[in-house]
N, C-alpha and C positions, 0 to 999 in steps of 0.2 A: 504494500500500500504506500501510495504516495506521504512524504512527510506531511503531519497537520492535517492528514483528515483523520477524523473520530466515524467511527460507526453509527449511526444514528442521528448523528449531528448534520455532517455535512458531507455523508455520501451515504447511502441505504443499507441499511440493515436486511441482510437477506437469507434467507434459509436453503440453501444448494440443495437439498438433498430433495425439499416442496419444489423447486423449480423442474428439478430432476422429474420428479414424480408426472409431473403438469405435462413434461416432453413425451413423456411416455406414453401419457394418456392420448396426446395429438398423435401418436405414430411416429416420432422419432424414438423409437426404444432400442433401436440397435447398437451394438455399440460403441461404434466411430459415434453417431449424432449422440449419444447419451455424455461421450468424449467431451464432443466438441460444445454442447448443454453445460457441462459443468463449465469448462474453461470458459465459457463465455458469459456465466454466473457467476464466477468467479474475479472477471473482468470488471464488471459492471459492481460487485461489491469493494474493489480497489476504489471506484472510482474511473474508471474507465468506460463509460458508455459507448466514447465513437470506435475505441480495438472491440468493446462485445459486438458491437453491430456488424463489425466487419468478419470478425472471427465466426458467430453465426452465420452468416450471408455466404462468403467463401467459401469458409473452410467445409461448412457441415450444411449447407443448401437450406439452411432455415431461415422461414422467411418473416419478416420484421415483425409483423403482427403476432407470431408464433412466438417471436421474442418477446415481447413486451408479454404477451400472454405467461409467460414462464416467468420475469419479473414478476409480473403481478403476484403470481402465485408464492413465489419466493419471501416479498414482501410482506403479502398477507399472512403467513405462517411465522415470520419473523416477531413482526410488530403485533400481538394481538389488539382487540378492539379495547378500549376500556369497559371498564363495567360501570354502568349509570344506575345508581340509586336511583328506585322509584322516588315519585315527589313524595312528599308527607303536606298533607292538606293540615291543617290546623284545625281544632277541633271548634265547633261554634260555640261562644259564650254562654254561658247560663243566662237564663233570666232573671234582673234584679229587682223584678218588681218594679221601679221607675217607669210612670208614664212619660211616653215621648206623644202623647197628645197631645193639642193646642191645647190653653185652657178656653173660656168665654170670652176672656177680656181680648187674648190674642185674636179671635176669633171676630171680633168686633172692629180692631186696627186694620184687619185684611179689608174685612168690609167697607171699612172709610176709606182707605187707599185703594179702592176698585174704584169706589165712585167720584174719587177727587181726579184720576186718573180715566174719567170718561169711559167704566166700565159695568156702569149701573146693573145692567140687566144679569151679568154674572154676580156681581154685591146681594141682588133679591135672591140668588137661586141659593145661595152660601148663606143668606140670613131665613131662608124658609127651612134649612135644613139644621140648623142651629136647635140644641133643642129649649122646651120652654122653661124659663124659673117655675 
């Protein structure tokens, strides 16, 4: 590997043997192309992308999509996925008794401010449903 790169950091973390497997499965299982699969998984976990691409293509007639396909699979075995805790909802408050009602009097200011505000006819429907002393 080149000096200064780190695994995971800043060149991919790979799994050869998951890429290996992935080649197998496409029909390069033979094994010159299983060869030439690893060196070129091998490549590409150096840090080497454009010698895998070529070393696949050339040497072992694999062709790009197949490559990355192998990456992929290399990677995905490498890196697993994280594990996401479910959310936890918070539980709903008790009831404390406290009305969050209007009282009468609130009930009265809504009223004057409908009708100072040119909204009379809602102020009557809000004062018919008020109940009586």
């Amino acid at each position: 590997m080149k000096p200064g790169l780190v695994p995971g950091w800043n060149v991919d973390k790979l799994d050869i043997a998951a890429g290996m497997r992935e080649a197998a499965v496409m029909g390069f299982d033979d094994a010159t192309s299983q060869m030439v699969a690893q060196y070129a998984l091998q490549r590409w976990a150096r840090g080497e992308e454009d010698g895998a691409i070529k070393t696949a293509r050339i040497d072992g007639g694999i062709d790009l999509t197949s490559l990355y396909r192998m990456v992929a699979a290399a990677h995905a075995a490498a890196n697993p996925a994280p594990v996401v805790e479910p959310e936890v909802v918070a539980p709903r408050p008790e009831p404390t008794g406290v009305s969050v009602r209007l009282t009468e009097a609130r009930w009265q200011r809504v009223v004057e401010v409908l009708r100072e505000n040119g909204w009379g006819d809602t102020a009557e429907v809000i004062e018919w449903q008020l109940p009586e002393e």
